[in-house]
C-alpha positions in Angstrom: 159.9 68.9 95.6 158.0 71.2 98.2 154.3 72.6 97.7 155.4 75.7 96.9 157.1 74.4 93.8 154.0 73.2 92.4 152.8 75.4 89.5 149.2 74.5 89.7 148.2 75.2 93.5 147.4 79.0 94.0 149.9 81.0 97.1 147.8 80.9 100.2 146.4 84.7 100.2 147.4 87.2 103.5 144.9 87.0 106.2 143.7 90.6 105.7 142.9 90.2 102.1 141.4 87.2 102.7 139.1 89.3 104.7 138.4 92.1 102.3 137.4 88.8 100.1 134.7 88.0 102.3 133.7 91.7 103.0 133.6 92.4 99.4 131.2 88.8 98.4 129.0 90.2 101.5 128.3 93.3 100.0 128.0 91.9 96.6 125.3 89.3 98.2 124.0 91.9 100.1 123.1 93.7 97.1 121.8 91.4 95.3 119.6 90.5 97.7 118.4 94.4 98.2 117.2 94.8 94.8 115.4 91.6 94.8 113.9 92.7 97.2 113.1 96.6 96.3 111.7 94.8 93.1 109.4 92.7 94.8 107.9 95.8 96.8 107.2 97.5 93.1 105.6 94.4 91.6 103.5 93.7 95.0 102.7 97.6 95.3 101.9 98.5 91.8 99.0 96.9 91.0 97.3 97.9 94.1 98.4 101.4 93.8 96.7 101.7 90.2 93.3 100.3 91.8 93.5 103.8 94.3 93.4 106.0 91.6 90.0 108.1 91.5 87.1 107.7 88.8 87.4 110.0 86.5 84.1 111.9 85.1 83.1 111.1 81.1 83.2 114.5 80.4 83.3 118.1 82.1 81.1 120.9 81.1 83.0 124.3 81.9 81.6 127.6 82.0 81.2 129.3 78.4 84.4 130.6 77.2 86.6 128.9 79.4 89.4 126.3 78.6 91.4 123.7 81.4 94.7 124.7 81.9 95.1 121.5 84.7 92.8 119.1 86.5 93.6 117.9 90.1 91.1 115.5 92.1 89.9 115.1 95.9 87.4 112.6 97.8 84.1 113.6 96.3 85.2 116.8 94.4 87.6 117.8 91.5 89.2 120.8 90.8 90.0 122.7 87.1 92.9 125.8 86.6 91.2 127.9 83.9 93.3 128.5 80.8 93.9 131.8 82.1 95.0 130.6 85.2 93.1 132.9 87.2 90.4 130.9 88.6 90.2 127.9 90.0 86.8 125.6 89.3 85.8 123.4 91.7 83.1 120.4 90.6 81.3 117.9 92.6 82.6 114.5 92.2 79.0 112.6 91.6 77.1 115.2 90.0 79.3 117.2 88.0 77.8 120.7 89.7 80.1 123.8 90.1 80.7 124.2 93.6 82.7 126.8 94.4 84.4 129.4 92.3 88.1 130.3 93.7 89.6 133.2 92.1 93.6 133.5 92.3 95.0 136.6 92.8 98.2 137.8 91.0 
């Protein structure tokens, strides 16, 4: 009886799918290993990225009549878009003071 008669041994594969085999667990490992790591970045990064967010105000007194429409924020200022949306409010960070008044033209 030869080897090749045996039912329980596997045929020896050709040499170039035995390469594809090895390209194919590579890029399987690979990844792997690349989402691991992209996963890591977001757990390291996230915290400190919520500590850099700016301090928001307790509460913002608007002109009479007016309504926000959006907020934005800046080092040392913040910013309200009118309910209008034709004006733009711009408040001192510390001391809650209208700075400047920006109108937007249509």
């Amino acid at each position: 009886m030869s080897d090749t008669d045996d039912p329980q041994q596997e045929p020896e594969l050709p040499p170039d799918l035995r390469f594809l085999k090895i390209l194919v667990a590579t890029l399987a490992g690979t990844m792997i290993l690349g989402l691991i790591a992209i996963v890591t970045l977001i757990v390291i990064r996230f915290p400190a990225a919520m500590e850099a967010r700016p301090e928001l105000p307790a509460e913002i007194t608007l002109p009479e009549g007016e309504t926000a429409s959006a907020v934005t924020f800046g080092k040392g200022w913040y910013a309200v878009v009118t309910g209008e949306g034709d004006e733009i409010l711009i408040f001192d960070a510390r001391t809650g003071a209208l700075r400047q008044r920006v109108p937007v033209g249509n």
